[in-house]
VMD Tcl script that builds the backbone (N, CA, C; Angstrom):
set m [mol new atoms 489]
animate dup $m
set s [atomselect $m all]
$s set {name element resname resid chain x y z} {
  {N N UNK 1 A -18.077 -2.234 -14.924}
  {CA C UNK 1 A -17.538 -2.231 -13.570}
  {C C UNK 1 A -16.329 -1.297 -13.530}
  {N N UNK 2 A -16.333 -0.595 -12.282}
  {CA C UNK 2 A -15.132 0.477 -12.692}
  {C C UNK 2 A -14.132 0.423 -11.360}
  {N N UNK 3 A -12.777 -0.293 -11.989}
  {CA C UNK 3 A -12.270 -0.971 -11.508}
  {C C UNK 3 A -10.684 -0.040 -10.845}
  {N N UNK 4 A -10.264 0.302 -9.514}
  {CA C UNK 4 A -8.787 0.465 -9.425}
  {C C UNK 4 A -7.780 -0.279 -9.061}
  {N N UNK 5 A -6.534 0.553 -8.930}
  {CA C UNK 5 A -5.606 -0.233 -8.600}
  {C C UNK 5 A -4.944 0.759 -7.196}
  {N N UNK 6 A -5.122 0.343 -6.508}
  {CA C UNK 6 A -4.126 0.813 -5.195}
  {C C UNK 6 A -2.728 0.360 -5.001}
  {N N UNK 7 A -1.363 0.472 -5.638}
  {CA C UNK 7 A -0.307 -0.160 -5.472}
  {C C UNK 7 A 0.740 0.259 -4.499}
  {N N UNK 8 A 1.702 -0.664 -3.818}
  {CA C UNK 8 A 2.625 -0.376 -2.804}
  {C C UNK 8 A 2.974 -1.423 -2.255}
  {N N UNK 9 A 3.945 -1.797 -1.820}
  {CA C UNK 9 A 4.838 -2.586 -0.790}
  {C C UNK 9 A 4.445 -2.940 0.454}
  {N N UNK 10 A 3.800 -2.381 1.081}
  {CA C UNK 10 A 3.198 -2.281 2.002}
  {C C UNK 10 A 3.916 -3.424 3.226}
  {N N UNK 11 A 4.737 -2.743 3.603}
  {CA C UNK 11 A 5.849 -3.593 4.440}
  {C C UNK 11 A 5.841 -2.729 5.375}
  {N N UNK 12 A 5.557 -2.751 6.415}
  {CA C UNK 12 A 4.130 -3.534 6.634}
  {C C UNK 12 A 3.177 -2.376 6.329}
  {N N UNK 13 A 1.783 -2.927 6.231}
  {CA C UNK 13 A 0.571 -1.979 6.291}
  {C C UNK 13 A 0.368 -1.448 7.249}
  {N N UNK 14 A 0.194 -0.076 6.988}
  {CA C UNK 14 A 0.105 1.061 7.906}
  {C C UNK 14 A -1.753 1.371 7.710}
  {N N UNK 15 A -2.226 2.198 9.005}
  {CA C UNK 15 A -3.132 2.635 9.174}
  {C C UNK 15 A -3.395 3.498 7.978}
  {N N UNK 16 A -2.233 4.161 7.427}
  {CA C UNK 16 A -2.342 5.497 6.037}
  {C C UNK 16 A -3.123 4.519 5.174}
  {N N UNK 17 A -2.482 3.156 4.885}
  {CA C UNK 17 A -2.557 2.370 3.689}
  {C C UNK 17 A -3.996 1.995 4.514}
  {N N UNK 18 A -4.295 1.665 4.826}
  {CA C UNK 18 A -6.237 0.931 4.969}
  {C C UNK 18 A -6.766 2.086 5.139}
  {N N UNK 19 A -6.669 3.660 5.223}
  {CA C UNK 19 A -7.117 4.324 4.551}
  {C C UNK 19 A -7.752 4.540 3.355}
  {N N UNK 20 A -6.633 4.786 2.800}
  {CA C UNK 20 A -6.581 4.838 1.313}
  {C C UNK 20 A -7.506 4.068 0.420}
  {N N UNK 21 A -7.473 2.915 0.848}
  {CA C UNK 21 A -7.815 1.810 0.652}
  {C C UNK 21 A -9.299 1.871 0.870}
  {N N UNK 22 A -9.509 2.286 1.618}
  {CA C UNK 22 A -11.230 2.087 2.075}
  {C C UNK 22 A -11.653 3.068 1.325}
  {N N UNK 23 A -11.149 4.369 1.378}
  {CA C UNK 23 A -11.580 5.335 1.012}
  {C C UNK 23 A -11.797 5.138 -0.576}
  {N N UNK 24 A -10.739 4.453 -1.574}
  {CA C UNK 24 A -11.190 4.027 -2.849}
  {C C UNK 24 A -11.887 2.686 -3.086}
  {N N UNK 25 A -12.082 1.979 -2.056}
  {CA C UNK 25 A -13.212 0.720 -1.920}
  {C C UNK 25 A -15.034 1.776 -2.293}
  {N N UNK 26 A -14.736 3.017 -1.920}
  {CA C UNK 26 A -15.996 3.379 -1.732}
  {C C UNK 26 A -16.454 4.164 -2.827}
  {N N UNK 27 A -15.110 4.199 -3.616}
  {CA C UNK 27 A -15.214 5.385 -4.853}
  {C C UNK 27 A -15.641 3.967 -6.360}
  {N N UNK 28 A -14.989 2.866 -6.059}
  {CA C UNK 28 A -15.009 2.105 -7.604}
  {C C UNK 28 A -15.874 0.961 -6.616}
  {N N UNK 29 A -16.327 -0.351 -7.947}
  {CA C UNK 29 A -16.718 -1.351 -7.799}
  {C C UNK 29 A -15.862 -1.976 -6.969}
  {N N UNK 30 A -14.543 -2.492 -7.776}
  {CA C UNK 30 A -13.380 -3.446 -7.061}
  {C C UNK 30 A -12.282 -2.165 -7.193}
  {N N UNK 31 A -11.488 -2.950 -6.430}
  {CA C UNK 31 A -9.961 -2.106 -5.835}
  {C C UNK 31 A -9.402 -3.809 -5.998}
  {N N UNK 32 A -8.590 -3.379 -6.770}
  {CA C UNK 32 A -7.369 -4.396 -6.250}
  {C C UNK 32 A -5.841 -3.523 -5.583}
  {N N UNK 33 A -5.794 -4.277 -4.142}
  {CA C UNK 33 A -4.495 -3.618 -3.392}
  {C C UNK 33 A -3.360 -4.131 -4.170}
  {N N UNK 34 A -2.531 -3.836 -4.870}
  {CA C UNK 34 A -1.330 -4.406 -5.929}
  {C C UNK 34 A -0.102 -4.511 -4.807}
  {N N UNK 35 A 0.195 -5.702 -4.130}
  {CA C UNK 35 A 1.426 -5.152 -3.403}
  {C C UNK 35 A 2.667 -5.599 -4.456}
  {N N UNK 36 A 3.480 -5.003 -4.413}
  {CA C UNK 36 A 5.075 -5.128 -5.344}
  {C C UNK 36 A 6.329 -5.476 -4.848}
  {N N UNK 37 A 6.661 -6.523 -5.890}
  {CA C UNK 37 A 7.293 -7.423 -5.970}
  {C C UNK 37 A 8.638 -6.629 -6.093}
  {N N UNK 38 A 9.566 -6.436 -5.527}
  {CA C UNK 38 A 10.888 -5.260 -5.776}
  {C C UNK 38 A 12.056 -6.213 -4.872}
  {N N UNK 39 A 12.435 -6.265 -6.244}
  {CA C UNK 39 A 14.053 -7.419 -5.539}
  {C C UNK 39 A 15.181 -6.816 -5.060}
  {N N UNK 40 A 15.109 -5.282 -5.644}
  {CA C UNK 40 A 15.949 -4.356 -5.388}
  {C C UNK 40 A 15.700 -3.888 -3.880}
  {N N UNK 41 A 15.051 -4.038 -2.813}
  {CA C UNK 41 A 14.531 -3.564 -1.704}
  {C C UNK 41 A 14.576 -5.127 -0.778}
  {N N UNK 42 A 15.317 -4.683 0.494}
  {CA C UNK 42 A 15.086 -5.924 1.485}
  {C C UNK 42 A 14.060 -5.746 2.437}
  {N N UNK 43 A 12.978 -6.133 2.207}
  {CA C UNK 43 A 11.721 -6.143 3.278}
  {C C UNK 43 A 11.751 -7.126 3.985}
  {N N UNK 44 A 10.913 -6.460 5.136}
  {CA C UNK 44 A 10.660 -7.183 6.664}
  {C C UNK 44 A 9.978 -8.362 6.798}
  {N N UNK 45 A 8.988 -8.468 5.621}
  {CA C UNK 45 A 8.047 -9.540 4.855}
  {C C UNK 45 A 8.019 -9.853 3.628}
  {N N UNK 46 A 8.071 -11.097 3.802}
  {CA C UNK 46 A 7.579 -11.381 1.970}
  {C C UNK 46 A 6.656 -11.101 1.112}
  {N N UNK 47 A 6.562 -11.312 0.108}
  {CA C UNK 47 A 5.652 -10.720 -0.502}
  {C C UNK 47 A 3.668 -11.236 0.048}
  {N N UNK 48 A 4.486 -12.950 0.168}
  {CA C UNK 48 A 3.134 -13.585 0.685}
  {C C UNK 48 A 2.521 -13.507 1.731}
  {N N UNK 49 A 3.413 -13.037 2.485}
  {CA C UNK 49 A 3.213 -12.345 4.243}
  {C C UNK 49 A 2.529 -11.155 3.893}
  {N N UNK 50 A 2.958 -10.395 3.383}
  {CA C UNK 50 A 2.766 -8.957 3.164}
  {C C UNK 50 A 0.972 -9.095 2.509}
  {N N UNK 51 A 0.608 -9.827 1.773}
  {CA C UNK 51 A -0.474 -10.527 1.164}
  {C C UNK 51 A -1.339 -10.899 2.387}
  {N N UNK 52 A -0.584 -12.074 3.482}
  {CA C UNK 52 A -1.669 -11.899 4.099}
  {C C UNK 52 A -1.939 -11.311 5.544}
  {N N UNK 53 A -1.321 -10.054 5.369}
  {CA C UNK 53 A -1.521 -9.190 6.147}
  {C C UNK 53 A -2.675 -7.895 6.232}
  {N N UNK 54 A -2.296 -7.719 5.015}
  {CA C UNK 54 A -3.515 -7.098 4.186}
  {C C UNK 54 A -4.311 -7.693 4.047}
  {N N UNK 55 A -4.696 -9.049 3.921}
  {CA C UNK 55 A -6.063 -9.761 3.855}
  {C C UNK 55 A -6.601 -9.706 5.251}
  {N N UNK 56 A -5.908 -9.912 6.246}
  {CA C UNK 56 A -6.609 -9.617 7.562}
  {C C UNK 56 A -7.032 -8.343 8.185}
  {N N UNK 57 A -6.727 -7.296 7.209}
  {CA C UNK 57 A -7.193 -5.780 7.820}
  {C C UNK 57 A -8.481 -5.649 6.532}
  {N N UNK 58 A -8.657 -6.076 5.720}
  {CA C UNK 58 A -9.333 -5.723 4.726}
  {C C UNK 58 A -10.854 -6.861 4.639}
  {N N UNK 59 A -10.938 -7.479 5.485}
  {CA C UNK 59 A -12.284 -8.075 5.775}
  {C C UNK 59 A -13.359 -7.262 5.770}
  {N N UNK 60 A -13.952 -6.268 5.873}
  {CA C UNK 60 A -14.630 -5.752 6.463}
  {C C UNK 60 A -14.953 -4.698 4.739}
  {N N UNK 61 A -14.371 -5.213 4.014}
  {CA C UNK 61 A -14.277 -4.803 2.559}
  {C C UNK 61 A -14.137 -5.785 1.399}
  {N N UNK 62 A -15.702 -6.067 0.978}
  {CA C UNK 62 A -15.992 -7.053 0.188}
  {C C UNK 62 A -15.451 -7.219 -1.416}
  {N N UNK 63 A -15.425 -5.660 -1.573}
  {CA C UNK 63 A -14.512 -5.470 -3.051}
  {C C UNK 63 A -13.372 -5.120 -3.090}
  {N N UNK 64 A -12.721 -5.377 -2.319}
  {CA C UNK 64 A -11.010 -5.120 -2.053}
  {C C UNK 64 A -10.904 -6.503 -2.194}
  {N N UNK 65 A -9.628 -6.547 -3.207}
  {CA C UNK 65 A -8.613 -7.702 -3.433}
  {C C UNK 65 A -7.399 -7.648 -3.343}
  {N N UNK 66 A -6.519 -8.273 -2.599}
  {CA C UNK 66 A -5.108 -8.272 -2.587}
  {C C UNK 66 A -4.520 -9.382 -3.715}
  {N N UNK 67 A -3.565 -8.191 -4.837}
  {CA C UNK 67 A -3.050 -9.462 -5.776}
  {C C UNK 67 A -1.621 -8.392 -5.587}
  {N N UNK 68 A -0.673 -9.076 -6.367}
  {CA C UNK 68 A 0.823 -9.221 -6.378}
  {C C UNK 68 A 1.440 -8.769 -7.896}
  {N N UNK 69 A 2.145 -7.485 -7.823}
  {CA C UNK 69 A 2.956 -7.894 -9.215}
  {C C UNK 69 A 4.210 -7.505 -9.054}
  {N N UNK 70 A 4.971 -7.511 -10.493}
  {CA C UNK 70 A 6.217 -6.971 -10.644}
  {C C UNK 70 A 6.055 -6.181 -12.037}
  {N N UNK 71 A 7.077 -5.404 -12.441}
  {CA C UNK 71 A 6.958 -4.953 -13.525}
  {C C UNK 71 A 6.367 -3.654 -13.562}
  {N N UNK 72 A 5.348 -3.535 -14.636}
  {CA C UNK 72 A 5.213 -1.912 -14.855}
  {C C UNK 72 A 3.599 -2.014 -14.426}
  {N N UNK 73 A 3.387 -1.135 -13.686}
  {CA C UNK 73 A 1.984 -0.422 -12.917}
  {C C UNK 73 A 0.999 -1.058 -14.088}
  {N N UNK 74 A 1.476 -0.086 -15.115}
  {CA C UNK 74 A 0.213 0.165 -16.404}
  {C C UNK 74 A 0.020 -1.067 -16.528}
  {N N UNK 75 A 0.961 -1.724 -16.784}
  {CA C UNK 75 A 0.496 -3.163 -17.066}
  {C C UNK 75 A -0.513 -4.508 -15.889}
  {N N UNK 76 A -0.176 -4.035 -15.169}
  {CA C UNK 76 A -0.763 -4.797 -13.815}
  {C C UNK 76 A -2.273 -4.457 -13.925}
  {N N UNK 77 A -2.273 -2.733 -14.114}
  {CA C UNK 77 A -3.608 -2.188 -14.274}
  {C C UNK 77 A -4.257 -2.480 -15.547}
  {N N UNK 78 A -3.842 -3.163 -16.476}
  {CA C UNK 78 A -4.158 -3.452 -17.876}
  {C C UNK 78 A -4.991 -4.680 -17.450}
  {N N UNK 79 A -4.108 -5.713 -16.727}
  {CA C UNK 79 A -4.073 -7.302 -17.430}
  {C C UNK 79 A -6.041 -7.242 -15.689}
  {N N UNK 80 A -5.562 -6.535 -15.597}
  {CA C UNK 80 A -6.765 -6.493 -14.634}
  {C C UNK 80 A -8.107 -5.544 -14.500}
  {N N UNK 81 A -8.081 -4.997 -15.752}
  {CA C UNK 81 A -9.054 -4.046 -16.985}
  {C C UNK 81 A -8.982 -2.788 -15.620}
  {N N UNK 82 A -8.027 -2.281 -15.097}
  {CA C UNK 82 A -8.750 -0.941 -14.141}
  {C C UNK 82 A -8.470 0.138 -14.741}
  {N N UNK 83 A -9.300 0.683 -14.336}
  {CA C UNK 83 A -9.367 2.424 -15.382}
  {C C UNK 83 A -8.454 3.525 -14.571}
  {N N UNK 84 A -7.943 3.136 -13.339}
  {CA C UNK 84 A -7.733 4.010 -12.289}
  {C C UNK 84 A -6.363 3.324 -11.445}
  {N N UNK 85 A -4.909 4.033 -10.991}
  {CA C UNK 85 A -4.543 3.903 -10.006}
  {C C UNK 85 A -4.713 4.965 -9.040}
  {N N UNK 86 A -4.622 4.561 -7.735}
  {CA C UNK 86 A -5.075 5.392 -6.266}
  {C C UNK 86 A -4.009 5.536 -5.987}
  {N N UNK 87 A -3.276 6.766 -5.001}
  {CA C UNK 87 A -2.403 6.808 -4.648}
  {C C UNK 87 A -2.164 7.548 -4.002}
  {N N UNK 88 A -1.930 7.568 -2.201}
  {CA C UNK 88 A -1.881 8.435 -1.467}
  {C C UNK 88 A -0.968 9.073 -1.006}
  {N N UNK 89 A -1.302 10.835 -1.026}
  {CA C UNK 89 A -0.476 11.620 -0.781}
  {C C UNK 89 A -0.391 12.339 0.723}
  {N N UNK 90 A 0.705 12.089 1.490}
  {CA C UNK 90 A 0.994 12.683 2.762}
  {C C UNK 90 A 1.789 14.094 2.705}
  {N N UNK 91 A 2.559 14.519 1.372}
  {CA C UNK 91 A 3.306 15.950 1.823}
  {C C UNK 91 A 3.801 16.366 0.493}
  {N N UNK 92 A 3.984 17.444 0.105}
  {CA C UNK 92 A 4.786 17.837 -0.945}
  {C C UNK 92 A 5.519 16.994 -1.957}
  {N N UNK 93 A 6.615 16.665 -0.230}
  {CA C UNK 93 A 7.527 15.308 -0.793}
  {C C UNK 93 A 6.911 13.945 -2.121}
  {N N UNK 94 A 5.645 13.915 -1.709}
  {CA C UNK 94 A 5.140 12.716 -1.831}
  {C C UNK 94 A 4.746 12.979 -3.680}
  {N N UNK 95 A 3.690 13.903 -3.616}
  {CA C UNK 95 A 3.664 15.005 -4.637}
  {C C UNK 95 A 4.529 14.786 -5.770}
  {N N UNK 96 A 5.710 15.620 -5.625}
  {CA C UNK 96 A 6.351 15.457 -6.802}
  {C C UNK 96 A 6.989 14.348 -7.589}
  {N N UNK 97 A 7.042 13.637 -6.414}
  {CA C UNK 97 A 7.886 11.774 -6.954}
  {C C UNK 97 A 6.347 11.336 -7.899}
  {N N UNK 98 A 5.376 10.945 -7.365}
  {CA C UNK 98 A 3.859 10.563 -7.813}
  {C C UNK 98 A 3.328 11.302 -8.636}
  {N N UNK 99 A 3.682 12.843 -9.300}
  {CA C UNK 99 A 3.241 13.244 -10.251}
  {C C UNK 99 A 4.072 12.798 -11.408}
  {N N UNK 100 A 5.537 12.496 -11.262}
  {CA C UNK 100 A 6.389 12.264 -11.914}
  {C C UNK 100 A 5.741 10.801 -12.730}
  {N N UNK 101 A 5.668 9.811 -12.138}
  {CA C UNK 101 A 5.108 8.674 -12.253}
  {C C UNK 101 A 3.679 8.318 -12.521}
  {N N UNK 102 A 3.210 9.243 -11.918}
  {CA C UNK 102 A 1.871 9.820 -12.779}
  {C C UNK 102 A 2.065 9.936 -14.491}
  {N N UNK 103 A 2.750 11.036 -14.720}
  {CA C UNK 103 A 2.873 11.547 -16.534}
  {C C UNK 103 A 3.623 9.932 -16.881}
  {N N UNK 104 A 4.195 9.764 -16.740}
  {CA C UNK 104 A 5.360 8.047 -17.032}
  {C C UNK 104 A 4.008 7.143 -17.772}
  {N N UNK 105 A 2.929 6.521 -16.107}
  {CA C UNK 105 A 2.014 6.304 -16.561}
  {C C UNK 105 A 1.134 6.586 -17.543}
  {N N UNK 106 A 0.895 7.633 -17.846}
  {CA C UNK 106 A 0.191 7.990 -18.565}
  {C C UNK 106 A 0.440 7.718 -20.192}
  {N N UNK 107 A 1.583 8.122 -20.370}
  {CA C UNK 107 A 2.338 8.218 -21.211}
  {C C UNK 107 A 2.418 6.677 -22.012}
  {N N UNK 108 A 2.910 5.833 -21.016}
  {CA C UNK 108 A 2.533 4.281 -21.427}
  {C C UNK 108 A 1.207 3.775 -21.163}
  {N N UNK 109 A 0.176 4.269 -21.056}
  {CA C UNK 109 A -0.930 3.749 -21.154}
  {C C UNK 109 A -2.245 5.102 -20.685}
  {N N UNK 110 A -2.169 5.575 -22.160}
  {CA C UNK 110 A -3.830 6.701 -21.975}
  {C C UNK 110 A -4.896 6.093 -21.453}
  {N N UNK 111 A -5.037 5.025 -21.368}
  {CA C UNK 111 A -6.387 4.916 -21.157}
  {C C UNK 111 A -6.502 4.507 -19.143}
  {N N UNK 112 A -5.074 4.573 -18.717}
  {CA C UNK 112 A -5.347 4.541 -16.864}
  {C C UNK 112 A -5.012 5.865 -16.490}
  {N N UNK 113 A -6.078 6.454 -15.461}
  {CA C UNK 113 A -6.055 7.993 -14.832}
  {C C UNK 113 A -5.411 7.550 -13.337}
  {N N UNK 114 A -4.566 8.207 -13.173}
  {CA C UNK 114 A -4.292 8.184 -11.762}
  {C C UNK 114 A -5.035 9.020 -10.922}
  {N N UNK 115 A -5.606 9.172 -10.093}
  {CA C UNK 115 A -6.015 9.635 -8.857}
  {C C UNK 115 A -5.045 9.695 -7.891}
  {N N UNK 116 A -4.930 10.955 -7.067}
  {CA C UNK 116 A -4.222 11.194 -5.736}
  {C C UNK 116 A -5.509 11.688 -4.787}
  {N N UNK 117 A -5.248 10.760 -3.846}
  {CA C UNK 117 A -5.992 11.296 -2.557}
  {C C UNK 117 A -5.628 11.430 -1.241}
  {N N UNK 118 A -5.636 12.975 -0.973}
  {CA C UNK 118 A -4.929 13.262 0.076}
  {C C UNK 118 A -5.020 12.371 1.541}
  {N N UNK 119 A -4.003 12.014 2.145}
  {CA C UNK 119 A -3.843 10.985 3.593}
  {C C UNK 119 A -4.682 11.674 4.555}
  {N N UNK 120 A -5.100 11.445 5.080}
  {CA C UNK 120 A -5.897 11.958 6.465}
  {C C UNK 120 A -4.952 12.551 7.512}
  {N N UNK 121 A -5.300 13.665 7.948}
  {CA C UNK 121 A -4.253 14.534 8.659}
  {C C UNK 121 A -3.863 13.463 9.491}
  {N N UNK 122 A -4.532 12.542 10.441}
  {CA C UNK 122 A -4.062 11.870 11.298}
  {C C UNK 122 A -2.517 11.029 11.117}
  {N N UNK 123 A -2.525 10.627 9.873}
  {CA C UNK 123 A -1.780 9.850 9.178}
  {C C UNK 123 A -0.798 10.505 8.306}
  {N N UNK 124 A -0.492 11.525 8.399}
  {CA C UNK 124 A 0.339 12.314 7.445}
  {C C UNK 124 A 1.669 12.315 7.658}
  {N N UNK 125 A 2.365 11.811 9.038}
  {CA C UNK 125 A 3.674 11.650 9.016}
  {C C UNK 125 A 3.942 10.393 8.817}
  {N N UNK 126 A 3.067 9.346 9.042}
  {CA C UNK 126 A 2.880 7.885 9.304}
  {C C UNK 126 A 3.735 7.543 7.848}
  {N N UNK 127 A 4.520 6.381 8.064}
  {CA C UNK 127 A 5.105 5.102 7.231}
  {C C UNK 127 A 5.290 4.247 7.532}
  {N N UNK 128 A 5.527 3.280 6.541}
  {CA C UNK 128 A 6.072 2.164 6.772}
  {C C UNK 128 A 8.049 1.547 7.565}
  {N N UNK 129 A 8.361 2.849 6.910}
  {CA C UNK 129 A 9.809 2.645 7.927}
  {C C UNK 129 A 9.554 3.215 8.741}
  {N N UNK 130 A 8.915 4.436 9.270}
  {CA C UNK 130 A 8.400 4.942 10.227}
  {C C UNK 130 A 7.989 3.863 11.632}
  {N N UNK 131 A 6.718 2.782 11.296}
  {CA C UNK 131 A 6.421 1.824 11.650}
  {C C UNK 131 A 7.628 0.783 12.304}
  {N N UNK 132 A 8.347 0.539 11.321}
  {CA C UNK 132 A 9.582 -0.902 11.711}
  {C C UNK 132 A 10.581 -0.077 12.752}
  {N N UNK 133 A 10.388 1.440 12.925}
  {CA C UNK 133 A 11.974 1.888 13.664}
  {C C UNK 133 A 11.480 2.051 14.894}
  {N N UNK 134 A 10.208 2.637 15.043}
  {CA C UNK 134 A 9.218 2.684 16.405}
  {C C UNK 134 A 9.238 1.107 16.845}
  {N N UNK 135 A 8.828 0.159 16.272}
  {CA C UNK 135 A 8.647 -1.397 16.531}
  {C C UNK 135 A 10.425 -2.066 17.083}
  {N N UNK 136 A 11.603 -1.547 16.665}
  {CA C UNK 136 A 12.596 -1.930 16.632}
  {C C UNK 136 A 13.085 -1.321 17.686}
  {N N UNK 137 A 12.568 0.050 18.219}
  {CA C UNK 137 A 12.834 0.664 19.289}
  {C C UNK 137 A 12.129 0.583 20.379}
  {N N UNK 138 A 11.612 -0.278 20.213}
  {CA C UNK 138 A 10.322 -1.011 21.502}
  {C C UNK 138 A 9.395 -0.138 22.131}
  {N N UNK 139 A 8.912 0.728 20.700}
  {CA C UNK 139 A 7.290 1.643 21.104}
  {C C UNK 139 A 6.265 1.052 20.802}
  {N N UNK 140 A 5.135 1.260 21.082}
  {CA C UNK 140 A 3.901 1.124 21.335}
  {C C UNK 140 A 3.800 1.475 19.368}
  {N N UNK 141 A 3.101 0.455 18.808}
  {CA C UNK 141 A 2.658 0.586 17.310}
  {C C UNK 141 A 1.187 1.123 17.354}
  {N N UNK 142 A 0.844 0.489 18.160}
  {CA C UNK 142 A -0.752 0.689 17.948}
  {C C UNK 142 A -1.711 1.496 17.660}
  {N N UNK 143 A -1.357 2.916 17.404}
  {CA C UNK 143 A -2.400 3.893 17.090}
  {C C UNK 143 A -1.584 3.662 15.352}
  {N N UNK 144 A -0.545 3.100 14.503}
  {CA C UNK 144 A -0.111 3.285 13.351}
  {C C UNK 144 A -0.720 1.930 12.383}
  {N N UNK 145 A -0.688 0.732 12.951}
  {CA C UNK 145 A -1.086 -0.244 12.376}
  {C C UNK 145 A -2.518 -0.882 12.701}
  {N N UNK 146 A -3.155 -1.743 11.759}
  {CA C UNK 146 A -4.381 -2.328 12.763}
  {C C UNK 146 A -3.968 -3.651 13.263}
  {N N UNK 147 A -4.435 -3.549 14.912}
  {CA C UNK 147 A -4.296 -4.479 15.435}
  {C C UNK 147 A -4.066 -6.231 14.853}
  {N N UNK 148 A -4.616 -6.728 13.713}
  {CA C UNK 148 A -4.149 -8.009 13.493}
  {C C UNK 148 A -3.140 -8.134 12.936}
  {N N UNK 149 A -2.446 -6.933 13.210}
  {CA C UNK 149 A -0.986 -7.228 12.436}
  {C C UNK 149 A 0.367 -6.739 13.616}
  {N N UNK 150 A 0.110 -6.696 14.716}
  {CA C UNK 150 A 0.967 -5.483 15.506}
  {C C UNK 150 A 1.848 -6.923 16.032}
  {N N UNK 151 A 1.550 -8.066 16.598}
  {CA C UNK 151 A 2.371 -9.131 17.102}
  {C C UNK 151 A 3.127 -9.457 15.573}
  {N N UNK 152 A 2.517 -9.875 14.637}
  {CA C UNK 152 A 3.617 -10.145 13.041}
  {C C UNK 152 A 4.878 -8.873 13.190}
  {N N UNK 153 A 4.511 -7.752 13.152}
  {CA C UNK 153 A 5.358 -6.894 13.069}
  {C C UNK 153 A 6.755 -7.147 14.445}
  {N N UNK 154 A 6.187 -7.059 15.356}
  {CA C UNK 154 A 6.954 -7.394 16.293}
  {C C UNK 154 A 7.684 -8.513 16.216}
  {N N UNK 155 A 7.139 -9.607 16.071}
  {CA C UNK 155 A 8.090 -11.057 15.860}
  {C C UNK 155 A 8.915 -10.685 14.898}
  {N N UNK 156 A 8.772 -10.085 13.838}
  {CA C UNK 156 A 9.168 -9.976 12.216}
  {C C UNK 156 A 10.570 -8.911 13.076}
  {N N UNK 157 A 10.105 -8.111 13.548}
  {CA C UNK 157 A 11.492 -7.160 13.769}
  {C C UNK 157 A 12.133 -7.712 14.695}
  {N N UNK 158 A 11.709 -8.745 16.288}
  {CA C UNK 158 A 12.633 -9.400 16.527}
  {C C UNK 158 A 13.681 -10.909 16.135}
  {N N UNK 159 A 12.684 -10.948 14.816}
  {CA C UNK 159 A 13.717 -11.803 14.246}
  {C C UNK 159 A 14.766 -11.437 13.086}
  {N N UNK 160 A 14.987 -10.358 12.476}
  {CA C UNK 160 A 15.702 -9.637 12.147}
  {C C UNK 160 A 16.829 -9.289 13.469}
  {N N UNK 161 A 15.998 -8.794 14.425}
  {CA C UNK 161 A 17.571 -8.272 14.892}
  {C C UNK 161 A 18.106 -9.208 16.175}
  {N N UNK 162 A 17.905 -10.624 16.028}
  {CA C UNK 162 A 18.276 -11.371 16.549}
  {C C UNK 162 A 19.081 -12.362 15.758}
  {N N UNK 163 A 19.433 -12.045 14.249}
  {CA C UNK 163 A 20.410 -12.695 13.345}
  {C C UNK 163 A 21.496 -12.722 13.548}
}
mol reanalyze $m
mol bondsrecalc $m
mol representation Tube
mol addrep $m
């Protein structure tokens, strides 16, 4: 079975990210979506929110799994036998940070290949802070996220800035 790993934060999931996502649902057996655990970063959602947010856009994809880690990639991709992390690229920018971390990977573990696959033009400026500042500035999300997540996002940012 030839297994990846799609990893990211995904605070919140963007249209880029169920991209990506589908697009390597179609390349391996299983995909596991890895969202990450980063204490150093204050997100809009928890990790378990963030979990099942992604479970509600990813129905429609029988070998996609959403699991959770912390720690080092290689290892996540180890303890879960995948031969492959996915990882999508929107610009240059994106490029050189992810090749960097690419060789890292590699380096601690020969036997996982990273893959980069380019974002879909549609989606190429699209993010996740991108997402929360449009939502915080009371725009229209909806061509960036999929719909079962656009009211979470909204509650989520007006309860932040109603603290």
């Amino acid at each position: 079975m030839r297994i990846a790993i799609c990893p990211g934060s995904f605070d919140p999931v963007t249209l880029g990210h169920l991209d990506i996502i589908s697009r390597s649902a179609k390349l391996f057996d299983k995909v596991y979506v890895a969202v990450l655990k980063n204490s150093s970063k204050k997100p809009l959602f928890s990790v378990e929110k963030r979990i099942e947010l992604l479970e509600r856009c990813i129905t429609d994809l029988p070998n996609v799994e959403v699991i959770t880690f912390s720690g080092l990639l290689v290892d996540c991709a180890k303890e879960n036998d995948a031969i492959a992390i996915v990882k999508g690229l929107r610009a240059v920018t994106d490029f050189e940070y992810e090749f960097q971390m690419a060789l890292i990977n590699k380096k601690l573990n020969r036997e996982v290949e990273t893959l980069f696959l380019n974002t879909n033009a549609k989606y190429m400026y699209l993010s996740s802070s991108i997402v929360k500042e449009v939502a915080r500035n009371g725009g229209d999300i909806s061509d960036f996220v999929h719909p079962a997540v656009i009211d979470d996002i909204k509650n989520a940012i007006d309860a932040t800035d109603n603290r």
